[in-house]
N, C-alpha and C positions, 0 to 999 in steps of 0.2 A: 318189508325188506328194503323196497325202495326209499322210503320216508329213514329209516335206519342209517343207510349206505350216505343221505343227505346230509345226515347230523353229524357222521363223519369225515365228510368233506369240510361241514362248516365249522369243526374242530380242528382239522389241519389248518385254513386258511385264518384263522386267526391266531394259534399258536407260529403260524409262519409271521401273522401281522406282528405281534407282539417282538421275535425276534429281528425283523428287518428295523423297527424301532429302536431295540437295544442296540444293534448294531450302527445307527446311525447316530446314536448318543455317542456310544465311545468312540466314534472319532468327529466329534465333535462337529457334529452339525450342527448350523444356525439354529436352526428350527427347538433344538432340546438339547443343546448342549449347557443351556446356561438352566433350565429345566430341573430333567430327570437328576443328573449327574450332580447337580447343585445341594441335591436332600445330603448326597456322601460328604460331599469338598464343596461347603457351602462359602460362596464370593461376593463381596460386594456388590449390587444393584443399587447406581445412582443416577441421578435424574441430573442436568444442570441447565439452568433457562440461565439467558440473559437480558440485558435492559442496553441500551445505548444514552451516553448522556449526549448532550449537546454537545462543551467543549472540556478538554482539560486543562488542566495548568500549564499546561506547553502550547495550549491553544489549538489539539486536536481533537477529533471526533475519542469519546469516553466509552469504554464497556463496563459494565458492572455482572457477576456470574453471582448465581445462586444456586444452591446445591444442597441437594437433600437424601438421604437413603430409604431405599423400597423394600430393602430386606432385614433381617435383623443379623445386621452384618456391618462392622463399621469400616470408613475410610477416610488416608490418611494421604491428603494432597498433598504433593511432594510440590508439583510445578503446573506451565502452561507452555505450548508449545503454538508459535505462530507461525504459520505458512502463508506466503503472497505467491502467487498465478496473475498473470500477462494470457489472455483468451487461454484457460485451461492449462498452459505451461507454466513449470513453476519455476522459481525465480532463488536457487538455491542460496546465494548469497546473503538474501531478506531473511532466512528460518532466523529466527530470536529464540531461546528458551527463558523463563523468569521464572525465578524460583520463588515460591508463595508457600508455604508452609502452613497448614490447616487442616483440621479435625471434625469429620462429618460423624456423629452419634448414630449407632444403627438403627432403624424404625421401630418404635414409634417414638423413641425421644426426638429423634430427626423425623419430619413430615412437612407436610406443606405450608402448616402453620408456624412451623418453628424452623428456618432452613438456617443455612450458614452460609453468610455472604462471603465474598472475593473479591477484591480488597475490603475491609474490614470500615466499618459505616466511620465518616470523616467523625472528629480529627484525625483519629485512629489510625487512616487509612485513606488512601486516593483512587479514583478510578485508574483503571488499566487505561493506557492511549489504544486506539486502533489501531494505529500505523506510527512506525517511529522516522527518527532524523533521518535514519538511512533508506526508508521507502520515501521518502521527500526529495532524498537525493539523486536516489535511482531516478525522480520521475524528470528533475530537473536533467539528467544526463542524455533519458529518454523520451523528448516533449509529442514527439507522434500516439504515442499510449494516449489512450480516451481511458484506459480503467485497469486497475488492480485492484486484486480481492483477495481474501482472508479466508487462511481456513484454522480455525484455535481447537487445539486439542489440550484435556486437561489429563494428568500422568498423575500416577499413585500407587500406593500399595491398599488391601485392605487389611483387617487384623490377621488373618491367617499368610499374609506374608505375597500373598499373590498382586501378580503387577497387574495393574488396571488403567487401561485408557480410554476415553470416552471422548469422541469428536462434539465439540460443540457446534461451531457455524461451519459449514461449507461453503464458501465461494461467499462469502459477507462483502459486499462492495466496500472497500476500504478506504479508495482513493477516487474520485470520477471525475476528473478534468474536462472532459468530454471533448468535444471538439471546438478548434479553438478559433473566433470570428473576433478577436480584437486584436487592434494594429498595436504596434509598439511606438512606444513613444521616442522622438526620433531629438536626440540636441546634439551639440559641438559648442567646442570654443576654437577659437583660431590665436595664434600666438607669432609675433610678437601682441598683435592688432588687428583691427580692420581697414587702418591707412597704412600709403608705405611707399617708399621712393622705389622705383624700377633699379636693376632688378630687384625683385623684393620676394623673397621665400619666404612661405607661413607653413607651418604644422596645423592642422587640423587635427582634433582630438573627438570621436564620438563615442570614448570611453564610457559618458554619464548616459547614454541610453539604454530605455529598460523597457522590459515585455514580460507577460506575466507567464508566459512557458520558454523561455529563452531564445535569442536576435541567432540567426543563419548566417547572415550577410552583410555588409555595409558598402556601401557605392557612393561615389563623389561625381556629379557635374563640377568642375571648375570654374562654369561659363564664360571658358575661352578657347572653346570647341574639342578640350580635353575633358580626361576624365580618369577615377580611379578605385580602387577597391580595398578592402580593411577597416580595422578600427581606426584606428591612426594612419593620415596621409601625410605626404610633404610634397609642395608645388611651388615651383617658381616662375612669378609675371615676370615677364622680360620686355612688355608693353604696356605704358599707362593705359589708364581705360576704369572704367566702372564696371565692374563683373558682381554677377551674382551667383553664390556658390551652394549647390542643392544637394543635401543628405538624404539617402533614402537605405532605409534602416527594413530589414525583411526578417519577420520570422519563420520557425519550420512550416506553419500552414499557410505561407506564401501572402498572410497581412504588412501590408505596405505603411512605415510612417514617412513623414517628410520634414524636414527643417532645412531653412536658407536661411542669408546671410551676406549682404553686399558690403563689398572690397574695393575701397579707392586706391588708385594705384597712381602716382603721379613721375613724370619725367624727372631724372634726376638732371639737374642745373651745372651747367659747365663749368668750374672754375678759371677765375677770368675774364675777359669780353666786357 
């Protein structure tokens, strides 16, 4: 009786298993929803690696995506969607979508040995850049960033019409400037000259100086116990004298350049006498 009463406990508890399963299928659990549910409304299952090249033709970091199907089910890439994050924040402005138009054959025509590449093998075709003009710009806008990174999603349908998205990289370091230990390079011109009758007003220009994450600041010694700030200054000696006039060029990581420049300044002559 007892051994009896057991076989029917162990008859409920797995017609209960059986149901708690189905029930987790239709509403689509991770676990079996792409599974169970799949034998009825069968969907594309795709794979996609990628390669990174060196450089592209624009002279940035290259991706190459390949792509293959796991079921016998095809799919039909519509696009690619790129997302940039600053530490986990993202960076809505950067989303890019490119539209790449392509045909994955369902398994076994499509497999490992036979994939479909993204962009299509050169001439034909170019690699994807990782990052474009506009995350180049943002970083120039923003020189304290040590890193932005990628997250590429590819979008589709398969043959039964159903939309398909499959994250490729997460957080692909896209961009790494890192942190920045070089001074900028510090020049000026002075205009009319560097000689000049009292009084005698020069422009300083330190327009032409450059740094590889972009200049903060610019500062002028005079040395004539003045001094000034800007790209462009204007100073007038009202004293002959031999000065020497020091530029000091700072970027946002507080790298220091310098350039001088000595200024003859001579008494203007009385008419007369």
């Amino acid at each position: 009786m007892a051994n009896k009463l057991f076989k029917e406990k162990k008859k409920i508890l797995l017609l209960l298993s059986i149901f708690i399963l189905f029930t987790l299928t239709l509403c689509s659990c991770n676990w079996f929803g792409e599974g169970i549910l799949n034998i009825f409304d069968p969907q594309a299952q795709i794979r996609v690696d990628y390669r990174l090249d060196e450089v592209t033709a624009q002279g940035t970091p290259g991706i190459w995506f390949t792509i293959f199907s796991l079921n016998e089910c095809e799919f039909i890439g519509e696009s690619f969607v790129f997302e940039y994050f600053v530490k986990g924040v993202k960076v809505p402005e950067l989303t890019r979508t490119i539209g790449s138009t392509f045909y994955v054959p369902p398994y076994p025509l499509s497999s490992f040995e036979e994939p479909v590449r993204v962009p299509k093998e050169p001439p034909t075709g170019s690699t994807f850049p990782v990052y474009f003009q506009d995350v180049i710009d943002y970083m120039k806008l923003n020189p304290k960033v040590v890193e932005i990174d990628a997250t590429i999603t590819v979008m589709g349908t398969d043959g039964a019409g159903h939309s398909i998205s499959k994250t490729i990289t997460f957080d692909l370091p896209a961009d790494l400037p890192g942190i920045d230990f070089e001074p900028p390079n510090a020049v000026f011109n002075i205009t009319p000259g560097t000689t000049g009758i009292t009084p005698f007003t020069v422009v300083l220009d330190a327009s032409g100086s450059t740094d590889n994450r972009g200049i903060s600041s610019y500062s002028w010694d005079f040395g004539d116990n003045s001094s000034g700030i800007g790209e462009i200054a204007t100073h007038t000696y009202n004293n002959s004298g031999v000065y020497v006039i020091t530029l000091t060029v700072t970027d946002y990581w507080g790298n220091k350049g310098f350039a001088t420049k000595v200024l003859t300044v001579e008494e203007c002559e009385e008419e007369g006498g």
